[in-house]
C-alpha positions in Angstrom: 0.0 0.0 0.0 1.2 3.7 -1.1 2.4 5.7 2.6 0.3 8.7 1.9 2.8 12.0 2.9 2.0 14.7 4.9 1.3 17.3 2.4 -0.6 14.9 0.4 -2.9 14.3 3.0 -3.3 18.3 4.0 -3.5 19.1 0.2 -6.3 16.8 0.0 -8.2 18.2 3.2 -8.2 21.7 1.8 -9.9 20.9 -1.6 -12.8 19.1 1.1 -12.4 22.7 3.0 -12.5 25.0 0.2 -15.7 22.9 -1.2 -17.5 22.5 2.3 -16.9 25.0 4.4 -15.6 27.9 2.7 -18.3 27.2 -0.4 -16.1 27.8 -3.1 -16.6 24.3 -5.8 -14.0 25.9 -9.1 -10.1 25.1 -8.7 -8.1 27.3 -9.0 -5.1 27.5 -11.9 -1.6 26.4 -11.4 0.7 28.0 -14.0 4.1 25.5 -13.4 6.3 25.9 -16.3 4.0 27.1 -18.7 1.8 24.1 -18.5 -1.7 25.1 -16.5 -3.2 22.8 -14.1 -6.4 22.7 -11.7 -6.3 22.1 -8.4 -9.2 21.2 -5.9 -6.6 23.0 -3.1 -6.1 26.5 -5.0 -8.9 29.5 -4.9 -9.6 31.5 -8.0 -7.1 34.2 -8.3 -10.0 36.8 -7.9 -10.3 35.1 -4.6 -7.3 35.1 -2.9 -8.4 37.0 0.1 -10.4 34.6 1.1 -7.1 32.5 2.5 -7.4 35.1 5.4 -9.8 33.4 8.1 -12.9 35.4 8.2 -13.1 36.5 11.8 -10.4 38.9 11.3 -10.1 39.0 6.9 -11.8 42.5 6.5 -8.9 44.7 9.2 -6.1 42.4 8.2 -6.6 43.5 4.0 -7.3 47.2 5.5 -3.9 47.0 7.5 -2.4 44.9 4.9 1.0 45.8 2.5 2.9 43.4 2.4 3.9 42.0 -0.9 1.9 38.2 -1.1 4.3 35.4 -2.2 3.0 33.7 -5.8 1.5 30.8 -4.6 -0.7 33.0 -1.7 -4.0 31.7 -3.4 -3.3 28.1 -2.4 -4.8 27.2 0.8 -1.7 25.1 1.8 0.6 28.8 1.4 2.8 29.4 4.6 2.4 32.6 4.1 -1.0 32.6 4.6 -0.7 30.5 7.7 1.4 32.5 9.2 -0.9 35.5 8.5 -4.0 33.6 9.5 -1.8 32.3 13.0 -0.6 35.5 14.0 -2.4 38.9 13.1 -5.1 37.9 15.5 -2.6 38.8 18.5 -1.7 41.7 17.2 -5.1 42.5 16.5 -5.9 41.8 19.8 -3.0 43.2 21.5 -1.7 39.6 22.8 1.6 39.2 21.5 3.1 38.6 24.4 1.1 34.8 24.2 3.7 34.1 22.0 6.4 35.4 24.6 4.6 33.1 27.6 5.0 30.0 25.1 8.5 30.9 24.8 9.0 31.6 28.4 10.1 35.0 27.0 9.1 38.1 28.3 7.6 40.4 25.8 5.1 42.9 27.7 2.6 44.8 25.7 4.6 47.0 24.1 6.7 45.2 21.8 6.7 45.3 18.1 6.2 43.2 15.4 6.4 43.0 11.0 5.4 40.2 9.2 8.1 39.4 6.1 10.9 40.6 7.8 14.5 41.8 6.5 17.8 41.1 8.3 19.0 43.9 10.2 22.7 42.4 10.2 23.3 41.4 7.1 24.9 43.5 4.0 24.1 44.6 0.6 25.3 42.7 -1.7 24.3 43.4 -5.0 20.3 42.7 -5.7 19.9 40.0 -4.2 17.2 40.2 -1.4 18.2 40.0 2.5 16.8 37.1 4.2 13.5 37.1 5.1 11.6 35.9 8.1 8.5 35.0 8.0 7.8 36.8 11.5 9.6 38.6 13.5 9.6 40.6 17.3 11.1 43.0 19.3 10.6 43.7 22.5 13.0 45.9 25.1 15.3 42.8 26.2 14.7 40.6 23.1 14.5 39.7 19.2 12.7 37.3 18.3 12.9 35.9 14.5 10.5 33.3 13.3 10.9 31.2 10.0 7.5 29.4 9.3 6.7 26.4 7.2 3.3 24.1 6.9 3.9 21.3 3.8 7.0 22.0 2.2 8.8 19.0 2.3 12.4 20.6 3.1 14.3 23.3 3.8 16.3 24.9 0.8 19.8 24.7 -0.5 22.1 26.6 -2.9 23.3 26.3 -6.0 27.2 26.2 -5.8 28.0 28.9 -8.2 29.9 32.2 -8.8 26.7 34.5 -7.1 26.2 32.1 -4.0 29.8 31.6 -3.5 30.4 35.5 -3.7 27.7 36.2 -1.3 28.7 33.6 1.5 32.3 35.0 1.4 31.2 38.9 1.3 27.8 39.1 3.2 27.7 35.4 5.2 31.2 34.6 6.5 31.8 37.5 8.6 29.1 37.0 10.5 29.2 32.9 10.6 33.3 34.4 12.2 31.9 36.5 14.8 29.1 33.9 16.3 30.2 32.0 18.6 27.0 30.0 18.4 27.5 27.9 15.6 29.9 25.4 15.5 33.4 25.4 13.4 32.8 23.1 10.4 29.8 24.1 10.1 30.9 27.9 9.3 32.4 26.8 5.7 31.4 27.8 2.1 30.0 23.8 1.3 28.3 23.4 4.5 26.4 26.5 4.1 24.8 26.3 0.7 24.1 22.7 1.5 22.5 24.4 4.6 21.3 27.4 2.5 18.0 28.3 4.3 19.0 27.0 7.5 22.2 28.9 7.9 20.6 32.3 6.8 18.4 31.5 9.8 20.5 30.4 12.5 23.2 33.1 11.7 21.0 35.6 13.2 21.3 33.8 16.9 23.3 35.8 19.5 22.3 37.0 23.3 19.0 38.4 23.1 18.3 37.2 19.7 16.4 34.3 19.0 15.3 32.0 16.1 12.4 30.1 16.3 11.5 27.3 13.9 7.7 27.0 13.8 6.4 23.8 12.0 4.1 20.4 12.3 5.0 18.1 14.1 3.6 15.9 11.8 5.2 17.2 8.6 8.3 15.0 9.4 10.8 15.6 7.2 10.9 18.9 8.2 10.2 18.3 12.1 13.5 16.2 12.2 15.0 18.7 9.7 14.4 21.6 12.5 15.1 19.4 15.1 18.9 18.7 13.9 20.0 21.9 14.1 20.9 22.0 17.6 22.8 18.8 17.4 24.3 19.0 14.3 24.9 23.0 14.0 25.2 24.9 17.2 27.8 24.9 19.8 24.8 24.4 22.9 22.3 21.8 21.8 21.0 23.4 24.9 20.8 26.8 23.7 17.5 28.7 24.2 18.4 31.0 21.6 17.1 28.6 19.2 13.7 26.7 19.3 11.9 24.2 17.4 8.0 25.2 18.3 5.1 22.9 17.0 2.4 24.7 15.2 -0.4 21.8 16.4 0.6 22.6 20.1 0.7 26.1 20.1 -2.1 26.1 18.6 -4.1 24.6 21.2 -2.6 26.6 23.8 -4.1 29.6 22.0 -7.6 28.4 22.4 -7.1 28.7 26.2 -6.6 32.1 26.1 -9.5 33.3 28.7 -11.8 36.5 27.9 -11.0 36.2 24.4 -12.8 35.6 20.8 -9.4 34.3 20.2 -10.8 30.7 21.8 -13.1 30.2 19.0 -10.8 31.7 16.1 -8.1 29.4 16.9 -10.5 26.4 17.5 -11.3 27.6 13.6 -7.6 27.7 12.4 -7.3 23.9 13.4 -9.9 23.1 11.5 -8.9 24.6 8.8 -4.9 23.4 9.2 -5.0 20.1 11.4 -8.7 18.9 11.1 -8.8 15.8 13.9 -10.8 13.9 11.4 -8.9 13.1 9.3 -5.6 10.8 10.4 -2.3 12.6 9.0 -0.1 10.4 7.6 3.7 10.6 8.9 6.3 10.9 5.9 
């Protein structure tokens, strides 16, 4: 019998969840290569705001500019999920949630920016800074958050005269200077191997933190995230880095007393990690 993955089983969920509950029957269009597809899982372009969970849809696109990633019509997008997971605290003024699940103190008046740029690393060229999904900042603290949902791994670079030029200008002074990350792991092959990874966990010294948010039950990129501490930094201990699971915090959120927030997030499981359906492990 086939193992059914992960993302085959979520993918298959959201064309039920598009149909049923948010009452939208057409696929949507997948242009890959040139060749157009149709997917039970994608909305109709026109309909892309619709990924936005509708408790708090109408203030998030009236709040909203920030540039949506291509594939932001498919209900599967990260970067929907992330939306969808955190503008509801700042909506609500609960960030710090996020701090008490951390066990790191936040108060009420940090800040925070979806799509985030590094603030340590160079210019180099016009190639973008890397991104986080999430990120932040509080008095004492920086938090940066990369986010993923079904992608099966993290990604790697291409070995070639850009990348290599990069790592050397922008990456390998700062991979020097952190004392965080162990020795072999600070060379040019390691890091494009590591691309995605490395970008991340560069960003860890005292007071900054990185925070890998993902299923538990996507595993091949649960025991991805999970290696880093082992096979990357020099404290497997370290709290600067995390490996948070979207399924638990999610149900922590629901707990949240005095708040519509309870029912929203009882929604966004539905919606992400329906119980009724048993996820298959990859």
């Amino acid at each position: 019998m086939k193992t059914i993955s992960f993302r085959e089983t979520v993918i298959s969920h959201l064309g039920e969840y598009k149909k049923n509950v948010m009452g939208i029957p057409e696929k949507g269009e997948y242009n890959y290569k040139g060749i157009i597809k149709y997917y039970d899982h994608i909305l109709p372009k026109e309909s892309f705001k619709e990924n936005i969970l509708p408790q708090y849809r109408e203030p998030f696109w009236k709040s909203c500019s920030i540039k949506r990633h291509r594939c932001f019509n498919h209900l599967n997008s990260s970067q929907a999920l992330c939306f969808n997971f955190l503008y509801p605290l700042i909506q609500e003024n609960r960030l710090d949630e996020i701090g008490n699940l951390l066990n790191i103190p936040l108060g009420k008046n940090c800040t925070s920016q979806f799509e985030f740029p590094s603030d340590i690393e160079g210019s180099f060229k016009q190639t973008l800074k890397t991104n986080f999904d999430f990120y932040i900042s509080s008095k004492d603290s920086n938090i940066y958050f990369e986010i993923k949902y079904t992608e099966t791994d993290f990604g790697r670079a291409k070995s070639d005269t850009n990348h290599i030029e990069k790592f050397y200008q922008v990456y390998k002074p700062l991979l020097d200077n952190n004392p965080y990350i162990r020795k072999e792991c600070k060379t040019q092959d390691f890091f494009l191997k590591n691309y995605q990874i490395m970008r991340n966990i560069v960003h860890i010294s005292e007071g900054n933190f990185v925070i890998f948010l993902v299923p538990e039950q996507n595993k091949n990129i649960y025991k991805q995230a999970k290696a880093v501490a082992e096979k990357i930094l020099t404290d497997r201990e370290s709290p600067l880095f995390r490996v948070a699971l979207l399924e638990e915090w999610a149900k922590e959120l629901t707990n949240i007393a005095g708040s519509n927030l309870q029912s929203y997030y009882t929604g966004f499981q539905e919606k992400y990690f329906p119980k009724h359906i048993p996820l298959a492990q990859e």
